[in-house]
Biotite code that builds the C-alpha atoms (Angstrom):
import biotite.structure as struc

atoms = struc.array([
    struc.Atom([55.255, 0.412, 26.376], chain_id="A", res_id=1, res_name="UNK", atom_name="CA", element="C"),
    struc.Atom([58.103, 0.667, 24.254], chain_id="A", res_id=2, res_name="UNK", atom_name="CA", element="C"),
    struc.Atom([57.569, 4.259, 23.024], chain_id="A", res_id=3, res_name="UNK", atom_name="CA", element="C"),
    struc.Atom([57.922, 5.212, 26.684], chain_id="A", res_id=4, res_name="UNK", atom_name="CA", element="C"),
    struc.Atom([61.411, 2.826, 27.377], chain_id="A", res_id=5, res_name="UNK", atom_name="CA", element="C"),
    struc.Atom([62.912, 4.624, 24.065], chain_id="A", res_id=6, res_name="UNK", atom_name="CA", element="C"),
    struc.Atom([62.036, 8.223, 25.640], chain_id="A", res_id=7, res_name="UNK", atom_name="CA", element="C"),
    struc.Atom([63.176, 7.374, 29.149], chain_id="A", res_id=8, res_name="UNK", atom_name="CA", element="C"),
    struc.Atom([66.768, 5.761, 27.164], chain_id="A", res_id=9, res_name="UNK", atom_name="CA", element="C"),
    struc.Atom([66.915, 9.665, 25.107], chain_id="A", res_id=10, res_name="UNK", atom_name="CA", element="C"),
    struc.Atom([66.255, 11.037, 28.448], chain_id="A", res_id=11, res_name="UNK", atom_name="CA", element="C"),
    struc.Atom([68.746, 10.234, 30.062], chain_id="A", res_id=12, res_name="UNK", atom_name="CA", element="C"),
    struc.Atom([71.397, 9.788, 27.167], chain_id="A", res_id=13, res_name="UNK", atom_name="CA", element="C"),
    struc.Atom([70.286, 14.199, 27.201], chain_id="A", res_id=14, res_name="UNK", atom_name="CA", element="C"),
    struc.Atom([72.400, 14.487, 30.204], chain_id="A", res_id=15, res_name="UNK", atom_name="CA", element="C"),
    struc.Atom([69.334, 16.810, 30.702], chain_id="A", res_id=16, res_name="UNK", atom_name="CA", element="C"),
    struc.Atom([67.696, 16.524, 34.328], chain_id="A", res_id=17, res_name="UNK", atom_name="CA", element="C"),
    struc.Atom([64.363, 14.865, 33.964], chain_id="A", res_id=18, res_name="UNK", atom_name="CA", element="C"),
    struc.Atom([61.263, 12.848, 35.811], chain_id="A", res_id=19, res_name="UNK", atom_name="CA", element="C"),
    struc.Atom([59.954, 10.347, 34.008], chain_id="A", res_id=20, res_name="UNK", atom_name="CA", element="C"),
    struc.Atom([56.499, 9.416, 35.753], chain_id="A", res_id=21, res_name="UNK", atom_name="CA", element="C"),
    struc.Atom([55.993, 5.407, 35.691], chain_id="A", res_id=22, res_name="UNK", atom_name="CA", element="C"),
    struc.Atom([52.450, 5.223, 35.531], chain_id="A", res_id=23, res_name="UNK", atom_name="CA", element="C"),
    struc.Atom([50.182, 2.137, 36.423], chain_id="A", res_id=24, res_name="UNK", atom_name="CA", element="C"),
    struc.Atom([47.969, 0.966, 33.593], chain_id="A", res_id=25, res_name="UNK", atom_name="CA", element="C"),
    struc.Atom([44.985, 2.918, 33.588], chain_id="A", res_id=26, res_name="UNK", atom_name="CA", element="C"),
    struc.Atom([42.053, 1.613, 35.005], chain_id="A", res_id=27, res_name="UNK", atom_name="CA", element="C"),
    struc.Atom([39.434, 3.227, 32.754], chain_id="A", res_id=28, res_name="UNK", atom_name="CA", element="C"),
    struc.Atom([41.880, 1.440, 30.064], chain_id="A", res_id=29, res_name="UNK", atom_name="CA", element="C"),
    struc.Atom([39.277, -1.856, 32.390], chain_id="A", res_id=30, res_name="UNK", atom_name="CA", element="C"),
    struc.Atom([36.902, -1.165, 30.729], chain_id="A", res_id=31, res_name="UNK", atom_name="CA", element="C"),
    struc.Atom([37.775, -0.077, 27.350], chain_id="A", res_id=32, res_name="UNK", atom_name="CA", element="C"),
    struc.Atom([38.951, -4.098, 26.992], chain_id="A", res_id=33, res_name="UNK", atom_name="CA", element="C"),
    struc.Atom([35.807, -5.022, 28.295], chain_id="A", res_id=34, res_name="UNK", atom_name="CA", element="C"),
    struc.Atom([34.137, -4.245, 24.765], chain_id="A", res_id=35, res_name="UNK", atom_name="CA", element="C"),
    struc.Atom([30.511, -4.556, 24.400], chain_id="A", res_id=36, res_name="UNK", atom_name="CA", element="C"),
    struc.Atom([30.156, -6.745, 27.909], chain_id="A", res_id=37, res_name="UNK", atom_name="CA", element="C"),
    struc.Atom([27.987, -4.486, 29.411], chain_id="A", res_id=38, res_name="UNK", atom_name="CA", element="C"),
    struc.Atom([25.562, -4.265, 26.958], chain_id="A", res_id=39, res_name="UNK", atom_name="CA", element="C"),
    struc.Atom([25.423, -8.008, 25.508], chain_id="A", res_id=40, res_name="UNK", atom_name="CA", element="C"),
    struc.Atom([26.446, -10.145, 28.796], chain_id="A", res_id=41, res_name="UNK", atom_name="CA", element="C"),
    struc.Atom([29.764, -11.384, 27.238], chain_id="A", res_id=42, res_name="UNK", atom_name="CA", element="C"),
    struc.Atom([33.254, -10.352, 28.254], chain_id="A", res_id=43, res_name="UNK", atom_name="CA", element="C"),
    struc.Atom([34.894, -11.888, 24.738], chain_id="A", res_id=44, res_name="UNK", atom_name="CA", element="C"),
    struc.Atom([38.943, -11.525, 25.107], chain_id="A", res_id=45, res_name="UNK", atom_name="CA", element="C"),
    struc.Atom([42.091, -13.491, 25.115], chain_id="A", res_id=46, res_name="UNK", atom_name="CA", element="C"),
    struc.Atom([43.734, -15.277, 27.798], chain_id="A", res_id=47, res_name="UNK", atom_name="CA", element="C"),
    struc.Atom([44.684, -12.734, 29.946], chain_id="A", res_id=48, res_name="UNK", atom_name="CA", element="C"),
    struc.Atom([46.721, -11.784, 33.067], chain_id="A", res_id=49, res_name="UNK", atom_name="CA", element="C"),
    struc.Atom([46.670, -9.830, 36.174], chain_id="A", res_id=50, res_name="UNK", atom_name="CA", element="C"),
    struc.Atom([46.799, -5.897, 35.908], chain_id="A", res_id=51, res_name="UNK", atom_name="CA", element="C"),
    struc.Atom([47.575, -2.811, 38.910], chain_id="A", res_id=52, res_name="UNK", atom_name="CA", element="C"),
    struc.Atom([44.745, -0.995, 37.552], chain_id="A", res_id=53, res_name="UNK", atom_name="CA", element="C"),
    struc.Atom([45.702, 2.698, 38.603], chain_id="A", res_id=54, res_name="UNK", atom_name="CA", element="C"),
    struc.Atom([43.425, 5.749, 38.516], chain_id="A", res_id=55, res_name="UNK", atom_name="CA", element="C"),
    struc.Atom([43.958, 8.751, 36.940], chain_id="A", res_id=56, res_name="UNK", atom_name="CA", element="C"),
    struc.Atom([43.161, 10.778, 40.065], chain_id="A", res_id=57, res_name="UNK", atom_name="CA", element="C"),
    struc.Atom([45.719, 8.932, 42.238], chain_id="A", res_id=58, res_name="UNK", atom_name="CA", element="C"),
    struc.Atom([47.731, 9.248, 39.217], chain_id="A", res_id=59, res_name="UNK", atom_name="CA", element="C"),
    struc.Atom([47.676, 13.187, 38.702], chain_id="A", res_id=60, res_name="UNK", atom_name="CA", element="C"),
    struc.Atom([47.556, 13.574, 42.895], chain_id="A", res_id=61, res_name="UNK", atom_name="CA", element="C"),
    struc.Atom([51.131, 11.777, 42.996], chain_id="A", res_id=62, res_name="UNK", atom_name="CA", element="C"),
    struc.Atom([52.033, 13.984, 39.787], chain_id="A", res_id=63, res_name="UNK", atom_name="CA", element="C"),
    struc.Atom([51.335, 16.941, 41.802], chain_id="A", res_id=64, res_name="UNK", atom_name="CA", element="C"),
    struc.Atom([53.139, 15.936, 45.248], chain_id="A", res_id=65, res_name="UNK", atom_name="CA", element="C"),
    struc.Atom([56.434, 15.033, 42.722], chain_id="A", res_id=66, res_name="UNK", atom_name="CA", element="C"),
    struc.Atom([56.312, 18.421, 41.172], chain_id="A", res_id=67, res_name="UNK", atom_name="CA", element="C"),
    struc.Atom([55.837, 20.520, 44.119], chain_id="A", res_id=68, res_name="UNK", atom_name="CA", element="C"),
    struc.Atom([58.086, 18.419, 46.346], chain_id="A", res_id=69, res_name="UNK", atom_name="CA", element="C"),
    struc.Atom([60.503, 17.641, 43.172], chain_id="A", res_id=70, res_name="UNK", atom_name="CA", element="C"),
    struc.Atom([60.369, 14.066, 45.078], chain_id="A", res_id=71, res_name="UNK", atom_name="CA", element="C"),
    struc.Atom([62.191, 12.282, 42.058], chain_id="A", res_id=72, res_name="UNK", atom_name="CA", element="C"),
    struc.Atom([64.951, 12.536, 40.015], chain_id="A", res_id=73, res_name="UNK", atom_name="CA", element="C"),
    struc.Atom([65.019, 10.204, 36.761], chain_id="A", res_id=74, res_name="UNK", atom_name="CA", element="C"),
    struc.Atom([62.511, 7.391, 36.453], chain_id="A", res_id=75, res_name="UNK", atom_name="CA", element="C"),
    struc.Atom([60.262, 6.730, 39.506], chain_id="A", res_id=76, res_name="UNK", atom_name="CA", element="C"),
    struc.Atom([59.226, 3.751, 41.302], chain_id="A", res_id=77, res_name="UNK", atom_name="CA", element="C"),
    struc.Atom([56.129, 2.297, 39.371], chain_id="A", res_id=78, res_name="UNK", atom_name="CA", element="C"),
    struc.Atom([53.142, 4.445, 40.337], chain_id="A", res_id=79, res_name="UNK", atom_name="CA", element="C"),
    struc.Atom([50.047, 1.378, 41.095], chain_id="A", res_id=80, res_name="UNK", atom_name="CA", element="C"),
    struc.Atom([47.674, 0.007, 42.548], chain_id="A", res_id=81, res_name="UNK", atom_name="CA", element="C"),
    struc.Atom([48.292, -1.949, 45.719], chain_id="A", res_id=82, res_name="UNK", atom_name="CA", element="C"),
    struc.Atom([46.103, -5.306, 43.892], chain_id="A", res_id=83, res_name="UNK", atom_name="CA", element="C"),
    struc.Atom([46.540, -6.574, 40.502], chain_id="A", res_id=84, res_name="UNK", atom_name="CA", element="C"),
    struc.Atom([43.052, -8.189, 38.653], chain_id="A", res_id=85, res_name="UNK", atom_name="CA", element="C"),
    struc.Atom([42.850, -10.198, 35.776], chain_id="A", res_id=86, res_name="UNK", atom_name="CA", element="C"),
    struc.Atom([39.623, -10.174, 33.302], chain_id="A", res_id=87, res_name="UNK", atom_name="CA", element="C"),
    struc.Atom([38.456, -13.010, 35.096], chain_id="A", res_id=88, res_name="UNK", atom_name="CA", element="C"),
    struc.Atom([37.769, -11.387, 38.432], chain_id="A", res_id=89, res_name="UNK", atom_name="CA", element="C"),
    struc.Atom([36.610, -7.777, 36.596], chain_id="A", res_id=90, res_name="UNK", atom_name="CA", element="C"),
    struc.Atom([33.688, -9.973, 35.321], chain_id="A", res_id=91, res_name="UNK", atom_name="CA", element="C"),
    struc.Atom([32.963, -11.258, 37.994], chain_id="A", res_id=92, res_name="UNK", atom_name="CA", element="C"),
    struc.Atom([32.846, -7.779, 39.832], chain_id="A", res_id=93, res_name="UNK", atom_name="CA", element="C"),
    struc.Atom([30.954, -5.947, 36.464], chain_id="A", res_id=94, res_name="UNK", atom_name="CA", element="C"),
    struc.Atom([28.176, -8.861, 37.587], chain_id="A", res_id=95, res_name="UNK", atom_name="CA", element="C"),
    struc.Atom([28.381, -8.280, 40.679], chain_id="A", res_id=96, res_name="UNK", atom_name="CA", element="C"),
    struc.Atom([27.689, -3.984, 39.876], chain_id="A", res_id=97, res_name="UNK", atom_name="CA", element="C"),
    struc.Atom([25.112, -5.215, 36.974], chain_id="A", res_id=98, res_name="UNK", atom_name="CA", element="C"),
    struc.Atom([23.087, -7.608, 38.835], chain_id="A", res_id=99, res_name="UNK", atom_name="CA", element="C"),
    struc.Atom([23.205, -9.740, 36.164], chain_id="A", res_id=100, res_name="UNK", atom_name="CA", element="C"),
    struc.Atom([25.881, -12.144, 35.267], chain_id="A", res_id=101, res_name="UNK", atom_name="CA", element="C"),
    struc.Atom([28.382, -11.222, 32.671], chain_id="A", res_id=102, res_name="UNK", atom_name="CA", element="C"),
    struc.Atom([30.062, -14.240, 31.107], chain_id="A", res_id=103, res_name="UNK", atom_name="CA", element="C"),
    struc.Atom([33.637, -14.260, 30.570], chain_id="A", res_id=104, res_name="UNK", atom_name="CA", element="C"),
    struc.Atom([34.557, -16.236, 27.275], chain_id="A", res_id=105, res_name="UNK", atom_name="CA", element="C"),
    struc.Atom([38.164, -16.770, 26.380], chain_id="A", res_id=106, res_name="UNK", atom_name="CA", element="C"),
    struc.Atom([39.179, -16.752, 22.774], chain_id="A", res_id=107, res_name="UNK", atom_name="CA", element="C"),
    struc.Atom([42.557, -16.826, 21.110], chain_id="A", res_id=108, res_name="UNK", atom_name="CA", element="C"),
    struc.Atom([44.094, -13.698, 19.683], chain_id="A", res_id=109, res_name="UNK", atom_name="CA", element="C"),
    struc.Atom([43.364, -14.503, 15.786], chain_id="A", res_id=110, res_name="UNK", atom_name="CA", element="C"),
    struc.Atom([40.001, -15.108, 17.120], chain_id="A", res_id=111, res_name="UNK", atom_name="CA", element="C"),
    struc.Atom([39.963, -11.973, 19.052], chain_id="A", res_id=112, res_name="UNK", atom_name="CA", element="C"),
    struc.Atom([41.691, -9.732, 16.385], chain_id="A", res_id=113, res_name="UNK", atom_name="CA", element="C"),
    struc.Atom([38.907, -10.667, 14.140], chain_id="A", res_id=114, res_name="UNK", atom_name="CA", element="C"),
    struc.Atom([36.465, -9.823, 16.131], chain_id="A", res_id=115, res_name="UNK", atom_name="CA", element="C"),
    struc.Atom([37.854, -6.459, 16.626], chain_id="A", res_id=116, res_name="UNK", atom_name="CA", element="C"),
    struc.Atom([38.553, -5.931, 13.207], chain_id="A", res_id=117, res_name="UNK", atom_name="CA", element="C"),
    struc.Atom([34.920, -6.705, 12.212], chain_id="A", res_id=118, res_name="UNK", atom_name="CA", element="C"),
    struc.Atom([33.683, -4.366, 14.760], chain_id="A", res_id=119, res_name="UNK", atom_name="CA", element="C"),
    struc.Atom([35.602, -1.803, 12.118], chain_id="A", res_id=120, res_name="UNK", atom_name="CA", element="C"),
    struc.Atom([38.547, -1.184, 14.299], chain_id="A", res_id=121, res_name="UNK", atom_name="CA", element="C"),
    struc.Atom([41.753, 0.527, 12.387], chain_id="A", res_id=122, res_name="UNK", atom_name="CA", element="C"),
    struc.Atom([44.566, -2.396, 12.674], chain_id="A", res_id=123, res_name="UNK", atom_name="CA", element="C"),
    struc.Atom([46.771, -0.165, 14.783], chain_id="A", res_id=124, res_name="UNK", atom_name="CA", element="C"),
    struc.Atom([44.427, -0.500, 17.346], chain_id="A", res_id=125, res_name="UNK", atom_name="CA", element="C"),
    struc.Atom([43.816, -3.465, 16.815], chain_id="A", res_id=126, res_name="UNK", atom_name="CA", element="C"),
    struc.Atom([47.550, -4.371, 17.358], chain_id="A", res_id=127, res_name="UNK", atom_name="CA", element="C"),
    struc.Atom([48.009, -2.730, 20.368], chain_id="A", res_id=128, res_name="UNK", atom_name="CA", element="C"),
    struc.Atom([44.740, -4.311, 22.006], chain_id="A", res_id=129, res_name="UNK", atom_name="CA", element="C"),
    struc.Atom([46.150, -7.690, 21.141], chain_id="A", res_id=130, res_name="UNK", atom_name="CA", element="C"),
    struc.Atom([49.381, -6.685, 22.601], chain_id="A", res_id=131, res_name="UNK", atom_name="CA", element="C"),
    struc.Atom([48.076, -5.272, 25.436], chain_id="A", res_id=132, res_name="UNK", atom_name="CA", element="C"),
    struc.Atom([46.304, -8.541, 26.634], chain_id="A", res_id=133, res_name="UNK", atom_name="CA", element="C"),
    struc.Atom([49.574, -10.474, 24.850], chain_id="A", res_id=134, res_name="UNK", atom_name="CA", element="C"),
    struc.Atom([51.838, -8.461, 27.635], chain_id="A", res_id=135, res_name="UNK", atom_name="CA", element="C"),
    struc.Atom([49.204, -9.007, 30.186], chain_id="A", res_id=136, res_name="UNK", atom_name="CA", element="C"),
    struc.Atom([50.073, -12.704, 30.193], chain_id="A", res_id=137, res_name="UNK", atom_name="CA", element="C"),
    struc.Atom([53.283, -12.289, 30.597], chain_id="A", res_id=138, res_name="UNK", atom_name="CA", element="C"),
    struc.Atom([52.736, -10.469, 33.691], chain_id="A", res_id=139, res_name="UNK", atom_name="CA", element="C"),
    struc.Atom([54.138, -7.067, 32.601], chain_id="A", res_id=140, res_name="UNK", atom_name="CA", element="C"),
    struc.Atom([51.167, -5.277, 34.320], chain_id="A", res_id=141, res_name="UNK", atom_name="CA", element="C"),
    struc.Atom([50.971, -7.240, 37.430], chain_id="A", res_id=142, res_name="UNK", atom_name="CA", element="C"),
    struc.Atom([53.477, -5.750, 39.309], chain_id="A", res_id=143, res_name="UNK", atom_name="CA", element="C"),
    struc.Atom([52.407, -3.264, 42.561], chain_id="A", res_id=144, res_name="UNK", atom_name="CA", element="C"),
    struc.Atom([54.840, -1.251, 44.496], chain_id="A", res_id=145, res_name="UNK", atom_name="CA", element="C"),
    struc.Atom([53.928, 1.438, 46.854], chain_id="A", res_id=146, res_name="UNK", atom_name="CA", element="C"),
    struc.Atom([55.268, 4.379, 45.884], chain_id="A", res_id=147, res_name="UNK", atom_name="CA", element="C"),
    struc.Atom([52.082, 5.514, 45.144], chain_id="A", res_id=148, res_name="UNK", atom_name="CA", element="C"),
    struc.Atom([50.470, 4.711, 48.466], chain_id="A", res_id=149, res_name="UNK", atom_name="CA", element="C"),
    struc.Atom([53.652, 6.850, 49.753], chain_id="A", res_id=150, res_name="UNK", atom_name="CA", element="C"),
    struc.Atom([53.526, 9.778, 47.303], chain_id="A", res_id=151, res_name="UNK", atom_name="CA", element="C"),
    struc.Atom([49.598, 10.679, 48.202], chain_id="A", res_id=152, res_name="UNK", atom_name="CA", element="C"),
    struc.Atom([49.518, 9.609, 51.623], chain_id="A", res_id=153, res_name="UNK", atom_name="CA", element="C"),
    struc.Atom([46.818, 7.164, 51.539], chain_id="A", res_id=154, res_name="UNK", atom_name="CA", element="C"),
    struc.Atom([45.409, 3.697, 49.961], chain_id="A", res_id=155, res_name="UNK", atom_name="CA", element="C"),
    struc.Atom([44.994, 4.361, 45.845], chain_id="A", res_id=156, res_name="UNK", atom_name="CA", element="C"),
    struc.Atom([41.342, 4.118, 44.657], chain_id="A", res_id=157, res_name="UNK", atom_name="CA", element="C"),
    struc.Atom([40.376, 0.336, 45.137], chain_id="A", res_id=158, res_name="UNK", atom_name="CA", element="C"),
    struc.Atom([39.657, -0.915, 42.037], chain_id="A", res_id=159, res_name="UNK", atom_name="CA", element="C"),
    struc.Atom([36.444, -2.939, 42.688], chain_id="A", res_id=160, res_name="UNK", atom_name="CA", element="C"),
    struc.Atom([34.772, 0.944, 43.648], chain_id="A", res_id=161, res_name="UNK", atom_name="CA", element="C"),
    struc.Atom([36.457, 2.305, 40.544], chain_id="A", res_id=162, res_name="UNK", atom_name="CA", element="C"),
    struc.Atom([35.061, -0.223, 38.440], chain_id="A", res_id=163, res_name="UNK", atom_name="CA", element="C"),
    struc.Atom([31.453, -0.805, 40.484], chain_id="A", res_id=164, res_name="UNK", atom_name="CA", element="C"),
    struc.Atom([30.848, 3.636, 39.999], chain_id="A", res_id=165, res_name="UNK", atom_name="CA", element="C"),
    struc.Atom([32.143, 3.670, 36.210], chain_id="A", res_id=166, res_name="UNK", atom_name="CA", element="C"),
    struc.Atom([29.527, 0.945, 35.652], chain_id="A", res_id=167, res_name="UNK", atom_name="CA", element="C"),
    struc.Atom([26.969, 3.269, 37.181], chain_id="A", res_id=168, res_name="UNK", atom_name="CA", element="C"),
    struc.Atom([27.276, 5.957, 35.181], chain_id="A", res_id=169, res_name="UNK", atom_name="CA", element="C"),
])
């Protein structure tokens, strides 16, 4: 996000010492871009790309071990998932949790933004949504490192459980 390159850049212009936590992309972010799937069958987004869907739990556990252990100093490895999924493959595993199959339908981003906005989304959102999947393609989410792994000392939440018990609930 560019709001969070701009801080980390006034950071460390401060001459201030500072952690800067680089967090995966949230995983219950999933299944705010799924929409309405679960309810009408239809995962309706844009082309899309692969993600390192990252829990907030694995997320606030390595947040922890860093500020007990003061571990980092400046901008950390990125904090992910070890497995990167693209919309394709979440349907597929939402079907999979449902019992029912849950279509994924690609449309382009006008198409998309309008659907959005006629849903009565405020065009911020709508902005960043389309951006979000935009980025997506370009692969900006899909990268995995294991600093995470390292920093709690075991295998992040898979994302196919994540995903399978937030459909549950």
């Amino acid at each position: 996000m560019n709001v969070h390159a701009a801080t980390e850049e006034l950071l460390k212009s401060s001459g201030m010492a500072f952690t800067s936590l680089r967090n995966g992309f949230y995983a219950a972010s999933a299944i705010m871009w799924m929409g309405d799937a679960l309810e009408t069958g239809e995962l309706i987004a844009p082309e899309d790309g692969p993600v390192a869907w990252t829990t907030h739990s694995d997320l606030a556990e390595a947040a922890a071990v860093i500020l007990t252990e003061q571990r980092y100093d400046g901008i950390t490895p990125p904090l992910t998932a070890s497995e990167a999924f693209d919309m394709d493959r979440i349907a597929l595993i939402a079907s999979k949790a449902l019992d029912r199959p849950l279509r994924r339908i690609v449309v382009s981003d006008d198409e998309y933004r309008s659907h959005l906005v006629s849903r009565g989304l405020p065009k911020a959102m709508v902005d960043m949504l389309t951006g979000m999947f935009q980025a997506s393609r370009l692969g900006d989410f899909s990268q995995t490192n294991p600093a995470l792994e390292n920093l709690i000392g075991r295998s992040p939440v898979n994302f196919t459980d994540f995903l399978k018990d937030a459909i549950s609930h």
